[in-house]
KEMAR-277196 format. One record per residue (C-alpha): x, y, z. Coordinates in steps of 0.1 Angstrom, whole numbers, padded with zeros to 4 digits, always signed. Each point is the difference from the previous one (the first is absolute). Example, Ala and Ser with C-alpha at 12.3 -4.5 7.8 and 13.67 -1.06 7.14 Angstrom:
// residues 2
+0123-0045+0078 +0014+0034-0007 
END
This chain:
// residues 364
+0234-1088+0044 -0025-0021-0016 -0017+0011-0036 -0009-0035-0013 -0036-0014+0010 +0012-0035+0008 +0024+0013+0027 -0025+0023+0012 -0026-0031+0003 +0024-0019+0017 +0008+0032+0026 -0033+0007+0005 -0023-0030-0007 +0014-0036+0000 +0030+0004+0024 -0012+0029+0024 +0008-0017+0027 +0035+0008-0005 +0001+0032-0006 -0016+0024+0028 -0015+0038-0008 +0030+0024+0013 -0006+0039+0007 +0014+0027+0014 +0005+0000+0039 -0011+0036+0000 -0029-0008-0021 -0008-0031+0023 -0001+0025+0029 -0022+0023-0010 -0029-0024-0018 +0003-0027+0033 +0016-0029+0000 -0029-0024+0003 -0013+0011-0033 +0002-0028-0024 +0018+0011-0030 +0031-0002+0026 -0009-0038+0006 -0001-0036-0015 -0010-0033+0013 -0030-0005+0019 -0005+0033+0017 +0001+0016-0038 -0022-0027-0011 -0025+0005+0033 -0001+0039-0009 -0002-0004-0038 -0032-0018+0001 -0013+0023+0028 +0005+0029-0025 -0010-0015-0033 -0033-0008+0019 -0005+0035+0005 +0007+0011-0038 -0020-0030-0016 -0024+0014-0025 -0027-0014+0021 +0009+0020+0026 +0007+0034-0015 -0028+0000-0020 -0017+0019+0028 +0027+0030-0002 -0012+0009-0034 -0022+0027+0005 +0026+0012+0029 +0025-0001-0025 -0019+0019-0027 -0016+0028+0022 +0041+0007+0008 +0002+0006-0034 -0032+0017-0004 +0009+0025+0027 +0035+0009-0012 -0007+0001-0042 -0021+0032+0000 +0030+0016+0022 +0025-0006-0031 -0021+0023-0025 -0002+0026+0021 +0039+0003+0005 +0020+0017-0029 +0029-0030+0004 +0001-0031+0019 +0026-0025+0013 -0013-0032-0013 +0030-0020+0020 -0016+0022+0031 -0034-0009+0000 +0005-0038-0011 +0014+0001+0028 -0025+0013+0022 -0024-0020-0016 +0014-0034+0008 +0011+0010+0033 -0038+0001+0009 -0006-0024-0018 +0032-0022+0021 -0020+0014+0030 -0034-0016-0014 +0019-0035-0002 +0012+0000+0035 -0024+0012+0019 -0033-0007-0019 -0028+0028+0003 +0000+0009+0036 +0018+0034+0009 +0010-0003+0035 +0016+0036+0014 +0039-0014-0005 -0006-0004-0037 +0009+0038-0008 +0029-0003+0027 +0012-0034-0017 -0002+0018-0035 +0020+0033+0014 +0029-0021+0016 +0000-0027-0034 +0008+0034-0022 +0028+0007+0027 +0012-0037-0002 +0002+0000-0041 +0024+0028+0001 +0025-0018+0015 -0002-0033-0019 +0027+0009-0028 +0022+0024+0021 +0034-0010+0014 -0002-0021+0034 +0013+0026+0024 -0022-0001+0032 +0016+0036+0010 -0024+0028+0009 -0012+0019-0026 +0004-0024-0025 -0024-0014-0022 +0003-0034+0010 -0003+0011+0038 -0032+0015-0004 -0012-0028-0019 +0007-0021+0027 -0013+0022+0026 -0034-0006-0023 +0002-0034-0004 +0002-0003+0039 -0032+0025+0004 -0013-0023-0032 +0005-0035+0025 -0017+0015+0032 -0034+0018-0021 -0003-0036-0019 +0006-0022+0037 -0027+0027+0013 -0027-0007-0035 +0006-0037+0002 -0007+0000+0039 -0033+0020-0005 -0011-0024-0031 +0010-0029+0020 -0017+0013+0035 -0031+0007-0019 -0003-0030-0014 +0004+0015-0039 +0018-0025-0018 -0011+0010-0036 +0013+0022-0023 +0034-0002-0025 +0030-0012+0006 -0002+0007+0035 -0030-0018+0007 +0015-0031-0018 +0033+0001+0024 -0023+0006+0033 -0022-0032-0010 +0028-0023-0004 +0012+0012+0037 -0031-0006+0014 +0002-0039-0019 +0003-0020+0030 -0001-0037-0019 +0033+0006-0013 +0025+0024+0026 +0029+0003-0031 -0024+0023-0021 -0003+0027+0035 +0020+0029-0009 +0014+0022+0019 -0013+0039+0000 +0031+0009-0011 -0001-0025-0030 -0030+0011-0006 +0010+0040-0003 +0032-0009-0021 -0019-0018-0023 -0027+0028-0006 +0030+0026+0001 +0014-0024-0030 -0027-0004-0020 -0009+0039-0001 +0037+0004-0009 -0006-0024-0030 -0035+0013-0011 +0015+0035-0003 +0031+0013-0022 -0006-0028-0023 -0033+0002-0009 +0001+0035-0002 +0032-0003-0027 -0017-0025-0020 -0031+0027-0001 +0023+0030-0013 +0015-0025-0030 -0034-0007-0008 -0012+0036-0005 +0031+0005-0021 -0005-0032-0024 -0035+0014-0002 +0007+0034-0006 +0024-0008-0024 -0021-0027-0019 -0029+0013+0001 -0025-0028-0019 +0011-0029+0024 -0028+0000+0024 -0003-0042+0007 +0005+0010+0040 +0016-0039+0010 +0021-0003-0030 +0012+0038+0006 +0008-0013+0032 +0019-0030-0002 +0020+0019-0026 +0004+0027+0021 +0016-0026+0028 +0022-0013-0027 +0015+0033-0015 +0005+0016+0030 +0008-0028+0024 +0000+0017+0034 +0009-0025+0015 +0034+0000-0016 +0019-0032+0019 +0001-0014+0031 +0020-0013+0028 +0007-0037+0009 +0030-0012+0021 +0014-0039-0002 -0006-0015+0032 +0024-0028-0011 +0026-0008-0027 -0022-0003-0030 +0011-0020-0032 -0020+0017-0028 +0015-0007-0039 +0032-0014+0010 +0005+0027+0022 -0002+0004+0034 -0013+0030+0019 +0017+0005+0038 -0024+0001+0025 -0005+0034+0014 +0002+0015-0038 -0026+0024-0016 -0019-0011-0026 -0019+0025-0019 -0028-0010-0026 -0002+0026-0027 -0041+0005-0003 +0006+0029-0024 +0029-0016-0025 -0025-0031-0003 -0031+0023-0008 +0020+0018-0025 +0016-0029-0018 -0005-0006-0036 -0004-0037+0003 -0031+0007+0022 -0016+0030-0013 +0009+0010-0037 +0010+0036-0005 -0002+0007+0039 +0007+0035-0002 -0033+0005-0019 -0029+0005+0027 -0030-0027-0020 -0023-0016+0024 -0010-0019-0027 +0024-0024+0012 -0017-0014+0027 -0032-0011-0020 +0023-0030+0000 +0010-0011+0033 +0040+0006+0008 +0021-0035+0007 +0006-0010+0038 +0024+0021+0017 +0004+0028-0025 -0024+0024+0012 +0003+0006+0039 -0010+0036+0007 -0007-0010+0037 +0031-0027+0003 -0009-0038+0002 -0002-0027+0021 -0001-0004+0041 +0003+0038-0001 -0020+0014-0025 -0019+0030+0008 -0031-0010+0017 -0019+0029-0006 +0002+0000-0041 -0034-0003-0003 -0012+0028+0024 +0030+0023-0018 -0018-0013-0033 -0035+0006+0010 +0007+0041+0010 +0017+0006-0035 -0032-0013-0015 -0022+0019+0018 +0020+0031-0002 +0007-0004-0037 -0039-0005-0006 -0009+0032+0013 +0025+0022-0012 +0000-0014-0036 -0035+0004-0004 -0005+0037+0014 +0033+0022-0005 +0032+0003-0020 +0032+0010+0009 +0029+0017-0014 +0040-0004+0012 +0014+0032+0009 +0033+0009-0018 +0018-0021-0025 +0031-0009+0026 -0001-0039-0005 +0021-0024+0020 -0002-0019+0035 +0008+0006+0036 +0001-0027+0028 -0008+0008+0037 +0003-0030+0002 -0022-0015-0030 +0005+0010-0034 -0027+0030-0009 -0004+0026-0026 +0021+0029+0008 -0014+0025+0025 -0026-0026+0009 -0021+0007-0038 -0016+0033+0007 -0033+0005-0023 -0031+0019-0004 -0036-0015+0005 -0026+0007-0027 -0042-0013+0002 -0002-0026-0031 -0027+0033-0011 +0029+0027+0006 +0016+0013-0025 +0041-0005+0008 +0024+0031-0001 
END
């Protein structure tokens, strides 16, 4: 385990090459393995800039007003229920937004299918890998194989039709149809595990970082400055807790030498709570990051080769959901039980349950 931010940088950043992303097999199964948080090297590198294309600020600029009539739909629903599961319905709220990323605007017949069989797929993810009937895991896989055939059948009708626009998707089908250079033609199954992938990545954590906000806001009430709220947010609850990397060779690092085939695992959260970094890092002050952090101490969506490529779309829908609930309701947390739960990201126990309040409503 790694909690110093010159090993991580050396990990992650300077020497990545030696040290590949490792997950496990029965996680590898059920996202595909041709999406490319299971790769390095060229094929990683190929995919990486395929997807970061797709996320550019230039290019999701266009999803705003999707993005905020999601938001717009589902906010008036919250005051008219006596108690809501914020962990819940962040996550229902970036799941359509995931499903806004990687298939654009068009709404071809499969997408309610795709989104059915997804919710089947997700249970699965943290359960143990028995493929036995009536296990978890089997159905999960029974879904992901249903999941495989509807996207083969969508990408077949975009691609038949000559509809090469739109998300992620349309981004993967146009680098198929690239006939100057025949390494960037993927496959249709490369191109379903790597949609599959980057709704799995879009989804739980987004929605966790979502709940934590609430809960900072809730419980400091006269900090409204939405990015720095944000970033500190990121930092606090670091959702991204660690990640995996295996040595692909005997690694000299320190005057020591990691075997090849060990784990390495850099410790995101020890960094983001170390005193060296962030003074008092207990306290929740966003007033921290009206000064920049140094290099490599503040990595809420890792670092390096395989950094999330999709920060700035997972940026862009807190803003725009923190803008319009912060300016027209209030909310109030439901019981005094404080604590945290993981499932598998760390969230406010029993997923922060609260009651929403019009900003001209007088709170009970």
């Amino acid at each position: 385990m790694i909690s110093s931010s010159e090993a991580a940088k050396v990990v992650l950043v300077s020497r990545a090459h030696l040290f590949k992303p490792t997950y496990p097999p029965s996680k590898e199964k059920m996202i595909g393995p041709e999406a490319l948080f299971f790769h390095q090297g060229d094929y990683h590198s190929r995919l990486k800039k395929l997807v970061q294309a797709s996320f550019l600020p230039s290019a999701i600029s266009g999803s705003v007003s999707e993005i905020e009539q999601i938001v717009l739909n589902f906010l008036p629903t919250w005051e008219k229920s006596s108690t809501i599961n914020t962990l819940q319905e962040m996550k229902r709220y970036a799941f359509d937004v995931a499903m806004i990323s990687a298939f654009g605007g068009k709404r071809e017949m499969e997408i309610e299918g795709i989104k059915d069989l997804y919710r089947c797929l997700e249970k699965g993810y943290n359960s143990m890998p028995l493929n036995l009937p009536g296990t978890s895991f089997h159905k999960a896989m029974k879904a992901r194989k249903l999941l495989n055939e509807t996207l083969k059948k969508v990408i077949a009708k975009r691609r038949e039709n000559k509809q090469l626009e739109g998300g992620l998707l349309g981004v993967l089908l146009k680098s198929r149809d690239h006939k100057a250079d025949i390494n960037c033609q993927l496959s249709d199954s490369q191109i379903a595990d790597n949609i599959i992938g980057v709704i799995f990545a879009a989804h739980d954590t987004t929605a966790s970082v979502l709940t934590w906000l609430l809960k900072y806001l809730h419980d400091n009430q006269h900090l409204l400055q939405a990015v720095v709220v944000i970033q500190e947010t990121l930092r606090t609850a670091s959702i991204l807790s660690f990640t995996f990397r295996e040595a692909v060779e005997d690694v000299e690092f320190e005057g020591y030498v990691i075997p090849r085939g060990w784990k390495v695992l850099p410790l995101f959260r020890t960094i983001h709570h170390c005193e060296d970094f962030f003074p008092h890092p207990e306290k929740f002050d966003p007033s921290r990051f009206e000064v920049p952090p140094r290099p490599n101490t503040f990595m809420p969506f890792g670092n390096g080769t395989h950094s999330c490529p999709g920060s700035e779309l997972a940026k862009l829908e807190m803003l725009v959901f923190l803008h319009h609930l912060t300016t027209t309701y209030r909310w109030q947390v439901v019981g005094d039980e404080d604590g945290i739960q993981y499932g598998p990201f760390p969230v406010p126990k029993h997923g922060l349950p609260i009651k929403v309040y019009r900003r001209n409503q007088r709170m009970r």
